[in-house]
C-alpha positions in Angstrom: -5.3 -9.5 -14.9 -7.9 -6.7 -14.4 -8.5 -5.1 -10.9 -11.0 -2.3 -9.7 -10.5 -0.5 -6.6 -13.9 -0.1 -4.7 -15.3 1.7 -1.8 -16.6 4.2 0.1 -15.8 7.7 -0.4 -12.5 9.1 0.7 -11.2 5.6 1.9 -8.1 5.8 -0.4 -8.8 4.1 -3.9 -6.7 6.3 -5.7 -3.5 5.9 -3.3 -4.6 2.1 -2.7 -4.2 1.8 -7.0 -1.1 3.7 -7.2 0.5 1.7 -4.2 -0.2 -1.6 -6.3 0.9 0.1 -9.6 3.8 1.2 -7.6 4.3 -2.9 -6.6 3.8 -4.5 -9.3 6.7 -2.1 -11.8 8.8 -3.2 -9.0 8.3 -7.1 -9.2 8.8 -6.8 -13.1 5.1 -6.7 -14.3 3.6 -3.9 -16.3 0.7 -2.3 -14.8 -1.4 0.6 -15.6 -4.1 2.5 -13.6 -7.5 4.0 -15.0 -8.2 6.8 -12.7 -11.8 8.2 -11.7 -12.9 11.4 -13.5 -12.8 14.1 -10.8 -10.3 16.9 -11.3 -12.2 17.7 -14.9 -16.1 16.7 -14.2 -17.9 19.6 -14.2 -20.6 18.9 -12.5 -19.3 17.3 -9.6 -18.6 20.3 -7.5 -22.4 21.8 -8.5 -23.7 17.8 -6.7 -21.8 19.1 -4.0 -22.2 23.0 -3.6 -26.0 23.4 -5.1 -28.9 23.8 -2.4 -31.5 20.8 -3.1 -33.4 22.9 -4.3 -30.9 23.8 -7.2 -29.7 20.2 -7.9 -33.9 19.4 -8.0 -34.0 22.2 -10.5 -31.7 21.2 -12.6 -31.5 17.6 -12.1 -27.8 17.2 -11.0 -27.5 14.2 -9.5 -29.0 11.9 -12.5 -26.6 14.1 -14.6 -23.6 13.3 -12.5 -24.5 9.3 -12.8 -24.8 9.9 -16.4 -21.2 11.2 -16.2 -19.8 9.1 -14.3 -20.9 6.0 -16.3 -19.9 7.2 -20.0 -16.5 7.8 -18.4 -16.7 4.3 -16.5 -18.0 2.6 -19.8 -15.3 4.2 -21.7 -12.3 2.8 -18.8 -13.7 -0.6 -19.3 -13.4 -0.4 -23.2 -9.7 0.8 -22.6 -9.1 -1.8 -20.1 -10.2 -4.5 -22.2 -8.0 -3.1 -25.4 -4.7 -3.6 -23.0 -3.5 -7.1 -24.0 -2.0 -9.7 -21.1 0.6 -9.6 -19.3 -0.8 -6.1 -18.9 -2.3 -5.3 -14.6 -5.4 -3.2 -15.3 -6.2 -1.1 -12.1 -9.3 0.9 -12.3 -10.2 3.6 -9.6 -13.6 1.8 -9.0 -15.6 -0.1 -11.1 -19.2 0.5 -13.4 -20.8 -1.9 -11.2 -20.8 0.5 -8.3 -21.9 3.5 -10.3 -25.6 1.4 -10.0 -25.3 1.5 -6.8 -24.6 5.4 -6.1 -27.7 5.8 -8.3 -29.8 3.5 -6.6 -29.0 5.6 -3.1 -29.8 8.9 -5.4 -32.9 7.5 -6.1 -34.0 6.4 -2.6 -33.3 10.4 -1.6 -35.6 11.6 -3.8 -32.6 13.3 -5.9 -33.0 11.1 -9.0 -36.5 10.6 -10.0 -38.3 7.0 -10.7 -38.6 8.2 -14.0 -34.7 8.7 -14.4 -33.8 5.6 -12.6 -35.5 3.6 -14.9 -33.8 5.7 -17.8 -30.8 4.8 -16.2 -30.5 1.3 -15.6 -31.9 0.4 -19.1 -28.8 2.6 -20.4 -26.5 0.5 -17.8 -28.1 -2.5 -19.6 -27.5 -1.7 -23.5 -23.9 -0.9 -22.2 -23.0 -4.2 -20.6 -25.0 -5.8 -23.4 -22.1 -4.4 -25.7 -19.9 -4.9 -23.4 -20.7 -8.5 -23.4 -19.5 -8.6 -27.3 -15.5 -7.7 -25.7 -13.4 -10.5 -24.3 -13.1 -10.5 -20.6 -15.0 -7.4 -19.4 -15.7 -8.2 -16.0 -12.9 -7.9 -13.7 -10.4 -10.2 -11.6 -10.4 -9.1 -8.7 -12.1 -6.3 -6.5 -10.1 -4.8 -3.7 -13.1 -3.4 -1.8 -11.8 -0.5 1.2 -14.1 -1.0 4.2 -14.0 1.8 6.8 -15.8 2.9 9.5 -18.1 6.2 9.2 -15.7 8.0 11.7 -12.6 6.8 9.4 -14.7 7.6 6.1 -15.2 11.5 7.5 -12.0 11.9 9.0 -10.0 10.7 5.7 -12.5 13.3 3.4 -11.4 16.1 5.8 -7.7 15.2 5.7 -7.9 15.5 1.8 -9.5 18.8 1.7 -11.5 18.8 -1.4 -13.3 22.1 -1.0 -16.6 20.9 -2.0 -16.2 17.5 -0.4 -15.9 19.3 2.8 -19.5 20.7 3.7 -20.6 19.7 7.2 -24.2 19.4 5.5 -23.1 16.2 3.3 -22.0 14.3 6.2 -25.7 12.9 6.3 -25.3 12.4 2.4 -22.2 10.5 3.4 -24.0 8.1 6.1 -26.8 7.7 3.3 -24.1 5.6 0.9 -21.8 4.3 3.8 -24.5 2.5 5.5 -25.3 0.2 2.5 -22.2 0.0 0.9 -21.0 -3.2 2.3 -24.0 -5.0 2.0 -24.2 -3.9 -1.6 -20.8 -5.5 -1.6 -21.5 -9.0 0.0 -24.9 -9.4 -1.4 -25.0 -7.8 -4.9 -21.8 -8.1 -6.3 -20.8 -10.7 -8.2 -18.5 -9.8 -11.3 -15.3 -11.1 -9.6 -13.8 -12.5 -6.6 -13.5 -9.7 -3.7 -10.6 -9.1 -1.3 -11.9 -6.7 1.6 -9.1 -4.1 3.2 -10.1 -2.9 6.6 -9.3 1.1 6.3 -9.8 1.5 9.8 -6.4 -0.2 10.5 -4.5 0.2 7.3 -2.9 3.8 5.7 -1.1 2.8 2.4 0.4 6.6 2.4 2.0 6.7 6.1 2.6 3.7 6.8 5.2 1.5 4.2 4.5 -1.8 6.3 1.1 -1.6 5.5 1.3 -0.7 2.0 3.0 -4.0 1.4 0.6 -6.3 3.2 -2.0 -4.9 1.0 0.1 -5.1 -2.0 1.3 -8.8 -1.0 -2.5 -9.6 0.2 -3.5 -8.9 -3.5 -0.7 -10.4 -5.0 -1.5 -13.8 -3.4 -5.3 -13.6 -4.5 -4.6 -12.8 -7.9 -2.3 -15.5 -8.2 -5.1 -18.3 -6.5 -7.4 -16.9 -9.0 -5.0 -17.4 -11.9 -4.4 -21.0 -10.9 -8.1 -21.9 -10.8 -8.5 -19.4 -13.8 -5.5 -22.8 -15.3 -7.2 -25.6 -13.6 -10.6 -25.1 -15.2 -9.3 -24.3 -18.8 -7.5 -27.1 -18.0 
């Protein structure tokens, strides 16, 4: 079973996907987690720290989604090279990469030009993808927060670039469509939503295991009518 962690920035994808890798070793099933590419990207802190008019100059945001997709096309080709009964848990997924380029674009920090450039590269990619057995995922735990929750759980983590008060309206720019992105444009897999306003994986053990139990039960609904339809 395949599973990508989704959401808005800072919600808690990375302790969400440990948490379940964490559950599911316990129950007896081997699990392993693809992590997002942040501690060695080398351009995310320059998207961060540049003034606009240094990531206009030289043209770091369409760089950054370039990044971020290689890396996101290459998790998906290890994924898919992890035979069953294997739990695949990626740190989000490539289908949300679109979307962070798509908000880039309607800033004015990725050009038409670019955009275009892009998405007909995220098309060649899942057109090879398509030639790989079961490429899309299972299941997408998608972490839905409020704006207040959003910045309060980037400022608890203390990424020095993350923590600008100036990107807080860069923030609000992705937050406000993420969700509808979500209900209306994603369709690769089924989605279980996790309200982060009321749930903290790390302090809290009880709620940890709802969400682990919560995606447990999906997972297992989805391989039963994954059974009935073969069958």
């Amino acid at each position: 079973m395949s599973i990508v962690i989704g959401g808005m920035i800072g919600l808690g994808k990375t302790s969400v996907a440990d948490t379940l890798n964490a559950y599911f070793r316990k129950n007896g099933i081997e699990s392993k987690v693809f992590y997002e590419t942040v501690d060695d990207n080398p351009i995310l802190p320059l998207y961060y720290e540049l003034t606009p008019e240094e990531l206009d100059a030289r043209r770091i945001p369409f760089l950054l989604q370039l990044f971020f997709l290689n890396k996101r096309f290459k998790t998906v080709k290890d994924c898919v090279s992890w035979s069953e009964p294997i739990y695949t848990i990626q740190d989000r997924s490539i289908y949300e990469d679109w979307y962070f380029a798509y908000v880039n674009k309607n800033l004015g920090r990725i050009s038409d030009l670019e955009f275009k450039i892009y998405e007909d590269l995220v098309e060649n990619m899942m057109e090879e993808l398509n030639e790989l057995p079961k490429k899309a995922p299972d299941l997408m735990v998608y972490l839905k927060g409020s704006f207040d929750t959003v910045i309060d759980r980037i400022m608890s983590r203390g990424r020095s670039f993350e923590i600008n008060p100036e990107l807080k309206e860069y923030y609000f720019e992705v937050w406000k469509g993420y969700d509808e992105w979500v209900i209306n444009n994603y369709n690769a897999s089924e989605v279980l939503i996790v309200d982060m306003d009321h749930t903290d994986v790390i302090k809290r053990p009880e709620d940890a295991l709802r969400v682990c139990r919560e995606v447990d039960e999906r997972l297992k609904e989805i391989l039963n009518m994954t059974k009935a339809h073969i069958g």
